[in-house]
Structures are given as structure tokens and as C-alpha cells.
C-alpha positions in Angstrom: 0.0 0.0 0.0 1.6 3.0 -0.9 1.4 6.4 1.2 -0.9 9.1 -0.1 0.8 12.4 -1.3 -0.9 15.1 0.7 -0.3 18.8 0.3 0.5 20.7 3.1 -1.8 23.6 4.0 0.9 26.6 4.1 1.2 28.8 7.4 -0.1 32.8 7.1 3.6 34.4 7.3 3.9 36.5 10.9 2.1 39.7 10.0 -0.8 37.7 8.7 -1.8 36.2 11.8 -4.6 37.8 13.4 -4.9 39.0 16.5 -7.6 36.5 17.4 -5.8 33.6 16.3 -2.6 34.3 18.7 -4.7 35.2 21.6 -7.1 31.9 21.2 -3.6 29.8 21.1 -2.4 31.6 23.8 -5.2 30.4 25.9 -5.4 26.8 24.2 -1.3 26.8 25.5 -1.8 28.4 29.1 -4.9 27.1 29.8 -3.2 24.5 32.5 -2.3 28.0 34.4 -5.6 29.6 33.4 -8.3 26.8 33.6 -6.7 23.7 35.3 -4.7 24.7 38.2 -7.7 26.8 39.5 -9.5 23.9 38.7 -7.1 21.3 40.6 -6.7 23.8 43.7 -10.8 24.1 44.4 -11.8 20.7 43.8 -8.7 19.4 45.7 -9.8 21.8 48.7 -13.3 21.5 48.8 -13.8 17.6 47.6 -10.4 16.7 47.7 -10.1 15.4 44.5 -7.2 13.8 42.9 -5.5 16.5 40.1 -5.5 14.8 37.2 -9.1 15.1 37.5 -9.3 18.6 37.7 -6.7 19.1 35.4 -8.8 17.0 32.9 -10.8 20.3 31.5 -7.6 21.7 30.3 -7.1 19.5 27.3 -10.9 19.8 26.6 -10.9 23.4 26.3 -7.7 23.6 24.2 -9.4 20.7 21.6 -12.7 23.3 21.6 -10.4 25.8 20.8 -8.5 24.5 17.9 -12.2 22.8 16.6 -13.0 26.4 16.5 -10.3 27.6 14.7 -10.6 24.6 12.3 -14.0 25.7 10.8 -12.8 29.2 10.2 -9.8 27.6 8.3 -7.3 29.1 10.3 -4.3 26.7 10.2 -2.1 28.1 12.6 -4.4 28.4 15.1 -5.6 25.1 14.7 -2.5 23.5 14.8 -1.4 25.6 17.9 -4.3 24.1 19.3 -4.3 20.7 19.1 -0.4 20.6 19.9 -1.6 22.2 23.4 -4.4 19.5 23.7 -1.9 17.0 22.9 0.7 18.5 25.4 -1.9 18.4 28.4 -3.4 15.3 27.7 0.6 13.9 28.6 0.1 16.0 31.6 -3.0 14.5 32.6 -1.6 11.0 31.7 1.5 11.4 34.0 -0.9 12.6 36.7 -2.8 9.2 36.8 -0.9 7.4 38.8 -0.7 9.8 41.4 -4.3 10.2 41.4 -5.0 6.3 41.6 -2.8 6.1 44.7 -0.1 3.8 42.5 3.2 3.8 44.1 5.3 6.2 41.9 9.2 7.2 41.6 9.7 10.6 43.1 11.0 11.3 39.6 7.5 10.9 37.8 6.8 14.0 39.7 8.4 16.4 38.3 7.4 15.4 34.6 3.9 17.0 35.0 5.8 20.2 36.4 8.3 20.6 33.7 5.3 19.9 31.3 3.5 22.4 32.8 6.4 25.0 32.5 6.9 23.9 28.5 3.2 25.2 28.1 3.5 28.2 29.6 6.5 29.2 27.2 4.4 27.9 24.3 1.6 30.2 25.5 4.1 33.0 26.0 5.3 32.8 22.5 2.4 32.3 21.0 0.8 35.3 22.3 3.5 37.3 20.5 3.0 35.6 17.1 5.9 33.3 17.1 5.1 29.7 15.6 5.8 27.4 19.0 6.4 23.6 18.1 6.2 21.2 21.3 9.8 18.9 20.4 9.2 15.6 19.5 5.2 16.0 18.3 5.2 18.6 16.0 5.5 16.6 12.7 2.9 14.4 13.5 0.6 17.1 15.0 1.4 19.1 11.8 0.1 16.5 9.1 -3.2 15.7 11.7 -3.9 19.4 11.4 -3.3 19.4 7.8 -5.5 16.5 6.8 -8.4 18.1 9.4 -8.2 21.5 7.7 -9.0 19.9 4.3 -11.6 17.5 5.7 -15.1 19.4 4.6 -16.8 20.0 8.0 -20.7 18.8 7.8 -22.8 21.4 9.2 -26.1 20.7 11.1 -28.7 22.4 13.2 -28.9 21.1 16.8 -30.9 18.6 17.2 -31.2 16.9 13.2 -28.9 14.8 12.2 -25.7 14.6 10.1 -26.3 15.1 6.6 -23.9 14.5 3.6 -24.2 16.1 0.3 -22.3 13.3 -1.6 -23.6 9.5 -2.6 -22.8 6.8 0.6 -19.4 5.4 0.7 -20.7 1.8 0.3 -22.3 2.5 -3.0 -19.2 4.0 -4.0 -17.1 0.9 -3.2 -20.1 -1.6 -4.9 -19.5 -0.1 -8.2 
């Protein structure tokens, strides 16, 4: 099976990214500071809940953001976005085990933190229009944000359902 050739959707150069776009990724990358940690610190005092369940809406709202950015076709927004939602779902993910009461190396610790600190610098440059690239996911982050910013997006009221302006993909594959 060989590998589909797909073109890559070109980034706006610096002056053409709007002021919308690098605040909304600013707030998709610092949301950990701006959403989860408040987050963490009430339900941890009044419940006492573990963190990586408070820390959970973080990724959700960065995802939210960079869906929202996908249907206005904004590609560096969008892939700002889903890097960041990528980056704290890790967060939440080395959170776990402290949160199921697993017994952990005191070095697992300090993961989340330095995590934390990488966002906050992706949030920081992003706010000032640079294009921030977590190391190590950015290719693969890059061609998912690609392939979603060509995908059509199927509009619907609330309430109908999903319509599709094309014949079904199982007649396609009959003839």
C-alpha cells in the first residue's frame, strides 16, 4: 500500500496572523495555568479530589479551541491548538498514577511540572505571534492538522442529524 501524497496547508507568514488567532492559542497553550490549576486547587480543597481530574478540562478546552479555529480555516491556530491539547493530555496522563494512589518514583513528579512550564512558554510565544512547536510532536501534529483542515466540516442544526451532500461510501465501493 503506498502512502498518499498530501499537500500541506501553508502557514499565514507572521504579519498575517490575526490578533484572534494568537490570543485563542495563547489560551489553548496556558490554559493548565488559566483553567486547570484553579480547577485542581478548588476541587482538591473543597472535595479533595485527585489533580488529574481537575486538570482534565484543560485539554478539553484547548481541543474546543482548535475545533474552533478549524471551521474558520485558520491553520495556525488550529495546529497551535491541538499541539496544546496533545501537550496536556501527557500532563494528565502522567498525573494518573498519582491520582490512583499507584506507588510512583519521586521522579515521575516532576514530569507533569516541567510539562506544565513547556506550556506556559508555548503560550508566551504564541501570544507574540511566534510559531511554538512542542519537540518531538510537531511533525505528526502538523500532518493531523493538515489532513483536518482539508476534511469538509458537515454542518447541522442542533438537534437533526448529520447530513452528507455526496452519494454513501458503500455505494461508492459496490460499483
Amino acid at each position: 500500500m503506498q502512502p498518499r501524497n498530501i499537500p500541506s496547508v501553508t502557514l499565514p507568514p507572521e504579519d498575517e496572523i490575526t490578533p484572534g488567532e494568537r490570543r485563542g492559542s495563547a489560551i489553548a497553550h496556558g490554559s493548565g495555568l488559566l483553567i486547570g490549576l484553579p480547577i485542581v486547587l478548588l476541587s482538591g480543597w473543597w472535595f479533595g479530589m485527585p489533580a488529574a481530574f481537575g486538570y482534565i478540562s484543560s485539554p478539553i478546552v484547548c481541543y474546543l479551541i482548535a475545533r474552533s479555529f478549524r471551521r474558520h480555516q485558520k491553520a495556525w491556530g488550529s495546529f497551535q491548538g491541538i499541539q496544546a491539547t496533545v501537550a496536556h493530555l501527557i500532563i494528565v496522563f502522567f498525573l494518573f498514577p498519582f491520582a490512583l494512589g499507584a506507588a510512583t518514583p519521586a521522579w515521575l513528579s516532576v514530569v507533569p511540572l516541567i510539562l506544565f512550564l513547556y506550556t506556559l512558554w508555548g503560550a508566551w510565544d504564541v501570544l507574540f505571534g511566534e510559531d511554538f512547536r512542542y519537540i518531538g510532536i510537531n511533525r505528526l501534529l502538523r500532518h493531523v492538522a493538515n489532513v483536518n483542515l482539508r476534511r469538509q466540516e458537515q454542518r447541522r442544526r442542533f438537534g437533526q442529524p448529520y447530513s452528507v451532500d455526496r452519494p454513501n461510501r458503500d455505494d461508492e465501493r459496490r460499483t
